[in-house]
Biopython code that builds the backbone (N, CA, C, O; Angstrom):
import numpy as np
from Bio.PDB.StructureBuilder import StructureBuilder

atoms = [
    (1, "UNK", "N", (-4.727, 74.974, 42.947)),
    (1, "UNK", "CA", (-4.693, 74.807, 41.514)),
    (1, "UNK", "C", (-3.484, 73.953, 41.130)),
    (1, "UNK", "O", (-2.306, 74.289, 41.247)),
    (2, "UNK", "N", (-3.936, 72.842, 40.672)),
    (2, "UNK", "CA", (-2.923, 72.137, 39.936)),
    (2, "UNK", "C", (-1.934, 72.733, 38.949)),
    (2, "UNK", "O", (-2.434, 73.717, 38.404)),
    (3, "UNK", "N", (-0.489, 72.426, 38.462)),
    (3, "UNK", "CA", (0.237, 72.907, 37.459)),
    (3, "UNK", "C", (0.629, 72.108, 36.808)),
    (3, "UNK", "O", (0.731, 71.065, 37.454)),
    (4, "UNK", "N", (1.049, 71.965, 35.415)),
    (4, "UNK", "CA", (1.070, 71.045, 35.096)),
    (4, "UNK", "C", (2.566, 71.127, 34.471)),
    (4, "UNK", "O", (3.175, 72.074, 34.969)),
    (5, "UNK", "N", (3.398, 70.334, 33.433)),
    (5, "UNK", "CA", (4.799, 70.317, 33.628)),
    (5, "UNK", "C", (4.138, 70.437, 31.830)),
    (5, "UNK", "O", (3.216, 69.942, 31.181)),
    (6, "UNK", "N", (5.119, 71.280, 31.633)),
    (6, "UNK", "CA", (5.459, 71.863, 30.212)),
    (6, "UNK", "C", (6.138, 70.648, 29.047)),
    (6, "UNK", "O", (7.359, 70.529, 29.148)),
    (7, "UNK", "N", (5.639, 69.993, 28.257)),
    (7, "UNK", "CA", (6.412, 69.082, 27.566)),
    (7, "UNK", "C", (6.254, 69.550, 25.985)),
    (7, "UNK", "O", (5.293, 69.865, 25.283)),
    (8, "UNK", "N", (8.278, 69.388, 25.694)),
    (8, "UNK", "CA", (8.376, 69.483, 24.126)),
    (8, "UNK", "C", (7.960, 68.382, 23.195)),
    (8, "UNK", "O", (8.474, 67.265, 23.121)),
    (9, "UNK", "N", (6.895, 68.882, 22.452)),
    (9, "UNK", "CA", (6.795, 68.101, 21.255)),
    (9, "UNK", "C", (7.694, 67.660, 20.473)),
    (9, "UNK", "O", (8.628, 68.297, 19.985)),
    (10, "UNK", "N", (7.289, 65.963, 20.264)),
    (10, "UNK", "CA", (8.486, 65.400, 19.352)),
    (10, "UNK", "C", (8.169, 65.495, 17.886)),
    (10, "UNK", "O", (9.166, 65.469, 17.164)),
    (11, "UNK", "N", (7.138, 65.587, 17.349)),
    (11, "UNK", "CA", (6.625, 65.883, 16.181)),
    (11, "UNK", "C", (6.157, 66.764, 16.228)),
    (11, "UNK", "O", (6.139, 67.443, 17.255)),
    (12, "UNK", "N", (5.489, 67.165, 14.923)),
    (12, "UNK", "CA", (4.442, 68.256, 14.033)),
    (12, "UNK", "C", (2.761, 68.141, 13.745)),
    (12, "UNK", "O", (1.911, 68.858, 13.217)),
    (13, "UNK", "N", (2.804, 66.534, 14.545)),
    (13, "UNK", "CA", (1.373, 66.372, 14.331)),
    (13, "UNK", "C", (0.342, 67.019, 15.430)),
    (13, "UNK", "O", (0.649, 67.226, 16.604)),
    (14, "UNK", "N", (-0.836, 67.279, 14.889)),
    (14, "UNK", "CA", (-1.792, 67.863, 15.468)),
    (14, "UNK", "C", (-2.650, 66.657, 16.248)),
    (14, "UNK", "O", (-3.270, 66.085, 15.351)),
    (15, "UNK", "N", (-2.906, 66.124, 17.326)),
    (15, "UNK", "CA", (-3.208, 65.153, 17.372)),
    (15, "UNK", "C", (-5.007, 65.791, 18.579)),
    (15, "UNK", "O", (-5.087, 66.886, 19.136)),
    (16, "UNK", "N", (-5.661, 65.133, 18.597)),
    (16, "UNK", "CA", (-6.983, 65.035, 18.873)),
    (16, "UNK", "C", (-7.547, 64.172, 19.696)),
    (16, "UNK", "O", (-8.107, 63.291, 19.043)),
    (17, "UNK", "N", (-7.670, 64.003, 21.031)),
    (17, "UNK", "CA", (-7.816, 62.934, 21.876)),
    (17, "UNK", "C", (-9.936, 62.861, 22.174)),
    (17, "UNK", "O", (-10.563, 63.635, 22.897)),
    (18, "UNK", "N", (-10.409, 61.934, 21.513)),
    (18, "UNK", "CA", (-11.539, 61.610, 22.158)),
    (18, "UNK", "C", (-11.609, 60.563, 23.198)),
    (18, "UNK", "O", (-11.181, 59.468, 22.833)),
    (19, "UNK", "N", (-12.113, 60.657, 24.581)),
    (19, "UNK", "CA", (-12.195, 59.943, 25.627)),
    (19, "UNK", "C", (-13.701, 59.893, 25.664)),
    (19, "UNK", "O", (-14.346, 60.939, 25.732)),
    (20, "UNK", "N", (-14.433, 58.408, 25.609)),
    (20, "UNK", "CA", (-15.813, 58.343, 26.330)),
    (20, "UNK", "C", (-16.467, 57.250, 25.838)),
    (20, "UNK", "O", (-15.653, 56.370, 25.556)),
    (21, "UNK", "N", (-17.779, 56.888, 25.582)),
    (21, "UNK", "CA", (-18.333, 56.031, 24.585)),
    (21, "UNK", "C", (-18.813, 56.796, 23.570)),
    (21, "UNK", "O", (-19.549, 57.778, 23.660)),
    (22, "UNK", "N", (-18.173, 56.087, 22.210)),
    (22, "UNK", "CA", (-19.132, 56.729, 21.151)),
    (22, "UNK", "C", (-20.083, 55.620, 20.568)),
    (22, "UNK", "O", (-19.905, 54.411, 20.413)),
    (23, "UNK", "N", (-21.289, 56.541, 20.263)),
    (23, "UNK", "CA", (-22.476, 55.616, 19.678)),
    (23, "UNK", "C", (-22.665, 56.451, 18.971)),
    (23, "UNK", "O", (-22.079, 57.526, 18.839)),
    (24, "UNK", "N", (-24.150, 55.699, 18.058)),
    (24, "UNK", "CA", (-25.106, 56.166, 17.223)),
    (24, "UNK", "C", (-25.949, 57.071, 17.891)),
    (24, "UNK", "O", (-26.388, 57.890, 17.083)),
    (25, "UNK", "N", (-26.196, 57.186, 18.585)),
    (25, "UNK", "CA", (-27.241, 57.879, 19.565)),
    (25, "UNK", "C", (-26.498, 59.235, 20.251)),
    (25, "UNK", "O", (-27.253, 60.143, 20.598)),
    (26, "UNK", "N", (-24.901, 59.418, 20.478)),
    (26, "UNK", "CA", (-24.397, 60.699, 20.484)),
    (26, "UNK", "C", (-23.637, 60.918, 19.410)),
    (26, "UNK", "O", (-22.454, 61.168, 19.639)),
    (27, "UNK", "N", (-24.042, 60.888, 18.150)),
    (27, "UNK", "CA", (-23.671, 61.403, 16.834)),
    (27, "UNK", "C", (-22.288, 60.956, 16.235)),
    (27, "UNK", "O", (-21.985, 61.343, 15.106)),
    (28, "UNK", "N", (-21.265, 59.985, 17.107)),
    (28, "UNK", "CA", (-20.115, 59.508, 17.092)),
    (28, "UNK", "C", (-20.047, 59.790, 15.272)),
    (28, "UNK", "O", (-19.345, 60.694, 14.818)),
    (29, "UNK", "N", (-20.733, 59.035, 14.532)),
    (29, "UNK", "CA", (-20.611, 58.817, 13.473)),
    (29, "UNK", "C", (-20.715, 59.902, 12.401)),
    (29, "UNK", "O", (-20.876, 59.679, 11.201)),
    (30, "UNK", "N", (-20.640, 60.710, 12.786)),
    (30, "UNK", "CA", (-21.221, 62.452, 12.376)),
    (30, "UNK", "C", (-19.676, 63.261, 12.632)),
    (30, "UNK", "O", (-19.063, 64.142, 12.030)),
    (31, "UNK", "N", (-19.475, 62.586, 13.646)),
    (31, "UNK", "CA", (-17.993, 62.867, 13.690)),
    (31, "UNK", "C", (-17.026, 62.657, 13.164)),
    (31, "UNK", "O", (-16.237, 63.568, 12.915)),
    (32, "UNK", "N", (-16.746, 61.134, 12.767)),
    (32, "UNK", "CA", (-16.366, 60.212, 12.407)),
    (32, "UNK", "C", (-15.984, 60.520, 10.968)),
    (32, "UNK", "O", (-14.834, 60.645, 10.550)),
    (33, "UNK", "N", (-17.166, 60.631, 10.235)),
    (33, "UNK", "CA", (-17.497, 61.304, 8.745)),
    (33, "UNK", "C", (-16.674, 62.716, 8.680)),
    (33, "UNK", "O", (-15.988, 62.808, 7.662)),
    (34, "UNK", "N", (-16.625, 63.559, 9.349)),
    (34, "UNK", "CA", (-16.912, 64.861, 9.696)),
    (34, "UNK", "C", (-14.800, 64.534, 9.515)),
    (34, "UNK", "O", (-14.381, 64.732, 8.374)),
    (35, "UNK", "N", (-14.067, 64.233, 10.241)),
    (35, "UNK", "CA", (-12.720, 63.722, 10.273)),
    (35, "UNK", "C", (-12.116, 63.094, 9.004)),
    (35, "UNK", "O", (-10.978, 63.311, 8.587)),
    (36, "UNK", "N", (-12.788, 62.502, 8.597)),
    (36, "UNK", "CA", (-12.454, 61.616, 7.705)),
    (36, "UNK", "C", (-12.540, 62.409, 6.331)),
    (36, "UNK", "O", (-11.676, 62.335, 5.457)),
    (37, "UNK", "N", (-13.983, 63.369, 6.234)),
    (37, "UNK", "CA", (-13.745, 64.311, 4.203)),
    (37, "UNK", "C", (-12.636, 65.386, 4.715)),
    (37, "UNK", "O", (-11.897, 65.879, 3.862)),
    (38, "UNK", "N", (-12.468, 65.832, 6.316)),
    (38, "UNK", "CA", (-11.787, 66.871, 6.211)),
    (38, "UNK", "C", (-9.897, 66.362, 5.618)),
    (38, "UNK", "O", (-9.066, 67.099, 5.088)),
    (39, "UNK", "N", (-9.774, 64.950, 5.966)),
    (39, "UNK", "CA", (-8.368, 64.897, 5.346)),
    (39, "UNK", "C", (-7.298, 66.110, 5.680)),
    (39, "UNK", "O", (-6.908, 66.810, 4.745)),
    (40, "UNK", "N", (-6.978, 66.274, 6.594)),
    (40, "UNK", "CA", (-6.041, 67.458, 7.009)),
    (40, "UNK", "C", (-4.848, 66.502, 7.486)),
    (40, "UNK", "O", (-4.783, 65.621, 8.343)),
    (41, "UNK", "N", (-3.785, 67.128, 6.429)),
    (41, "UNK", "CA", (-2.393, 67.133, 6.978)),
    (41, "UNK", "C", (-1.740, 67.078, 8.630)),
    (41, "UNK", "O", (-2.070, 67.600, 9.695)),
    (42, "UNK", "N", (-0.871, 66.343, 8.280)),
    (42, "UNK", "CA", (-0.280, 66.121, 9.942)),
    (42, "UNK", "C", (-1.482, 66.042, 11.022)),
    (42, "UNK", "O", (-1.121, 66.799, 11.923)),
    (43, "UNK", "N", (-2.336, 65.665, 11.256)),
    (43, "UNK", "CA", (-3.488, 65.686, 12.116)),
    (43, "UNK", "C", (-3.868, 64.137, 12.388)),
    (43, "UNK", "O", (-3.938, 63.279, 11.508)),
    (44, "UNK", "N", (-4.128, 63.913, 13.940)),
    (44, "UNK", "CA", (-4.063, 62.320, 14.054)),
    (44, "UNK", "C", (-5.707, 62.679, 15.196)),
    (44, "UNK", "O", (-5.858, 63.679, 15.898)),
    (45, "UNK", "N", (-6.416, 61.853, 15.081)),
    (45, "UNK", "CA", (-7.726, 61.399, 15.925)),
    (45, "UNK", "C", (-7.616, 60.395, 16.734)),
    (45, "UNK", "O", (-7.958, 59.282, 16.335)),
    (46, "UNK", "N", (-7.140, 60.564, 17.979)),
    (46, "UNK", "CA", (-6.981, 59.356, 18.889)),
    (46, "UNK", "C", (-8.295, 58.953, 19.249)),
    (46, "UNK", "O", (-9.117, 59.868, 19.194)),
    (47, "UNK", "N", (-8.710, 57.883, 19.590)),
    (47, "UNK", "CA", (-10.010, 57.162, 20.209)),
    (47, "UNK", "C", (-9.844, 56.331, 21.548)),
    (47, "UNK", "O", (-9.276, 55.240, 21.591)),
    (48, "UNK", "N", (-10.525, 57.109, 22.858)),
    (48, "UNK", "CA", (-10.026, 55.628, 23.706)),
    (48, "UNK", "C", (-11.163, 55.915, 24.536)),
    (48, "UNK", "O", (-11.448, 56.898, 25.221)),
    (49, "UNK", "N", (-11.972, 54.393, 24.227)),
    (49, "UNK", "CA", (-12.888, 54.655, 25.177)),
    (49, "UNK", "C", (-14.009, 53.363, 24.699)),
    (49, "UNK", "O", (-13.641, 52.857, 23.639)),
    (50, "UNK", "N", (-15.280, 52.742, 25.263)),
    (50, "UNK", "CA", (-16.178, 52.152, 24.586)),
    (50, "UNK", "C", (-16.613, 52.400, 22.990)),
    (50, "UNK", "O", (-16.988, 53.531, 22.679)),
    (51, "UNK", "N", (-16.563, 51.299, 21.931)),
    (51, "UNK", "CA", (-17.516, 51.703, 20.757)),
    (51, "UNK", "C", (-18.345, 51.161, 21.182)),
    (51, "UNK", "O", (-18.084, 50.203, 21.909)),
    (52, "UNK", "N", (-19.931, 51.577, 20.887)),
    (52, "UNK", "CA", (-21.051, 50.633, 20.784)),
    (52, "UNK", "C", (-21.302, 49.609, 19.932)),
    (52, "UNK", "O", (-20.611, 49.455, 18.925)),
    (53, "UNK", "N", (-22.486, 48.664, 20.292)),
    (53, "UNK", "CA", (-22.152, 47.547, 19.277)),
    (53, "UNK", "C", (-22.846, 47.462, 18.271)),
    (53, "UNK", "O", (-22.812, 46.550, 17.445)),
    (54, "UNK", "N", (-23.875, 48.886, 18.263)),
    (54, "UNK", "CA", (-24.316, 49.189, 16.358)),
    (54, "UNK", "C", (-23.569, 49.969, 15.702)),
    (54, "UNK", "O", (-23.565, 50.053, 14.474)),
    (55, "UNK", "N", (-22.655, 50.805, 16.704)),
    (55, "UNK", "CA", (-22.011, 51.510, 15.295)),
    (55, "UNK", "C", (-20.502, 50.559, 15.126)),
    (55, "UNK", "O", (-19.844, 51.042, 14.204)),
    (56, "UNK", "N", (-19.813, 49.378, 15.754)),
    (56, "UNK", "CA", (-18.185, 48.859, 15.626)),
    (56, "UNK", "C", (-18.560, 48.187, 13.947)),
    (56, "UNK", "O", (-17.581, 48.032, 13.216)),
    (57, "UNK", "N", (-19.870, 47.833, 13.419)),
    (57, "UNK", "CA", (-19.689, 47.379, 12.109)),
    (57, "UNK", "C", (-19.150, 48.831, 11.241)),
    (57, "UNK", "O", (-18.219, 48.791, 10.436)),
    (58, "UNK", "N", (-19.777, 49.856, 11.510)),
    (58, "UNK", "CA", (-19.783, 51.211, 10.692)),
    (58, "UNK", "C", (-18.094, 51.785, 10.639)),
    (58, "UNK", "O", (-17.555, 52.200, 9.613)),
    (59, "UNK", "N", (-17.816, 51.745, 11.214)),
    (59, "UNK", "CA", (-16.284, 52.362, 11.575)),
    (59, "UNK", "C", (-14.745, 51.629, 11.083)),
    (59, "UNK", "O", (-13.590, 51.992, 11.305)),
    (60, "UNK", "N", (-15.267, 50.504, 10.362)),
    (60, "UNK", "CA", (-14.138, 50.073, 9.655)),
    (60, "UNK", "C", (-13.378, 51.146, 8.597)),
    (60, "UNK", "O", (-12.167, 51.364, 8.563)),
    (61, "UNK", "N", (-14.521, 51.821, 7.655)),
    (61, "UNK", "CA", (-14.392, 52.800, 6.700)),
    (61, "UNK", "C", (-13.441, 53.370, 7.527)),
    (61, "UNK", "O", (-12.392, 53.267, 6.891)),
    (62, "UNK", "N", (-13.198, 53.936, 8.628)),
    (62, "UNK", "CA", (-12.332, 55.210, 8.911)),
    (62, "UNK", "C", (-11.177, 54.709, 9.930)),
    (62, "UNK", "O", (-10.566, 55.419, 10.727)),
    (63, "UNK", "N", (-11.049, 53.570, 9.755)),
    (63, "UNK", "CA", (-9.736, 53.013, 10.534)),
    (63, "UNK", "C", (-8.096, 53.637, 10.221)),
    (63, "UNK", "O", (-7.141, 53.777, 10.985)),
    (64, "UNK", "N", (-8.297, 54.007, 8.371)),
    (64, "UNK", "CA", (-7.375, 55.032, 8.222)),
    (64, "UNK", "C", (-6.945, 55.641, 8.657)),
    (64, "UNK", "O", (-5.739, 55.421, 8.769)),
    (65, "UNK", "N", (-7.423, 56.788, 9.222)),
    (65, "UNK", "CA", (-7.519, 57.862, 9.514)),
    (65, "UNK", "C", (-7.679, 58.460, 11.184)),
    (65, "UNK", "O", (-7.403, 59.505, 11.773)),
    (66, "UNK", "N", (-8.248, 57.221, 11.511)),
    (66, "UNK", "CA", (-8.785, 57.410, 12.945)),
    (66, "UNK", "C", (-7.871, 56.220, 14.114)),
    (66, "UNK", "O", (-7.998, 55.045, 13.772)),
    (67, "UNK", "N", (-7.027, 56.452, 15.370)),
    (67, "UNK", "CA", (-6.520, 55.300, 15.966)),
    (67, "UNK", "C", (-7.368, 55.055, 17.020)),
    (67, "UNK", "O", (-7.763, 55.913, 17.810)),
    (68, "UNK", "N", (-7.635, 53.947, 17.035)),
    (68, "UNK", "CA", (-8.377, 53.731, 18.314)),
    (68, "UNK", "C", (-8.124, 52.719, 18.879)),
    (68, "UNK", "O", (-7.991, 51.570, 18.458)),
    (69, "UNK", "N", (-8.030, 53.285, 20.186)),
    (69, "UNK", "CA", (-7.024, 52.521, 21.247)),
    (69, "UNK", "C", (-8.117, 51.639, 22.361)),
    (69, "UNK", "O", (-7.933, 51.440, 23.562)),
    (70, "UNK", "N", (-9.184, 51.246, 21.583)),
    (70, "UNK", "CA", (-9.600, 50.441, 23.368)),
    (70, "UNK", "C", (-10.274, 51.204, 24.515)),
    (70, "UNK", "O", (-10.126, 52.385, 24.829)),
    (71, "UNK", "N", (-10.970, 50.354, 25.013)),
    (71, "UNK", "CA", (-10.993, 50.908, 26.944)),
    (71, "UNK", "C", (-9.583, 50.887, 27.111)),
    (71, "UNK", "O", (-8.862, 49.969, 26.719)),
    (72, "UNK", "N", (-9.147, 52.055, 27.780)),
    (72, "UNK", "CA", (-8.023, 52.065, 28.302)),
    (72, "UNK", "C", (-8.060, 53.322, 29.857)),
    (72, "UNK", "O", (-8.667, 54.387, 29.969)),
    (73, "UNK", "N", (-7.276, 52.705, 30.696)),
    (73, "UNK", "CA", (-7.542, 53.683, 31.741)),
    (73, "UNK", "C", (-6.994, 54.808, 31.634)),
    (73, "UNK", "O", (-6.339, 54.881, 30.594)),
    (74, "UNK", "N", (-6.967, 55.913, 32.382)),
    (74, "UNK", "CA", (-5.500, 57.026, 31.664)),
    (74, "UNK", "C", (-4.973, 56.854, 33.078)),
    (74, "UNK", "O", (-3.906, 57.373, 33.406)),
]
sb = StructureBuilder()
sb.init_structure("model")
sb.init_model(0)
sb.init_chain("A")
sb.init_seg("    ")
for serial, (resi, resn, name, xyz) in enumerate(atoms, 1):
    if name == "N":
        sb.init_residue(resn, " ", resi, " ")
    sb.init_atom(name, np.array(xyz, "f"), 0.0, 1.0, " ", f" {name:<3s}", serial, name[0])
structure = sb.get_structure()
């Protein structure tokens, strides 16, 4: 069993990591929506992973709110 090393938070934010492709076809945008009316304090939505190329027109609306970082490897 792996262990992993204990790290102090430098902030207060609540932050939210999605890793994968999001599309129209696994509800990405349901999500998306779903993040965006909830408007919650200190709370950040990371994104890293493929958008598809029917929903990258849809997702401007929530650039606010939402960071999204790319294919990126971890």
């Amino acid at each position: 069993m792996k262990t992993f090393k204990k790290h102090k938070k430098k902030d207060d934010v609540f932050r939210v990591l999605y890793a994968g492709t999001m599309s129209i076809r696994k509800g990405s945008l349901y999500l998306l929506e779903a993040i965006y009316k909830l408007n919650l304090p200190n709370f950040e939505f990371v994104f890293n992973g493929h958008i598809s190329s029917e929903l990258k027109p849809l997702i401007a609306k929530y650039e606010s709110k939402i960071k999204f970082l790319g294919s990126r490897p971890f």
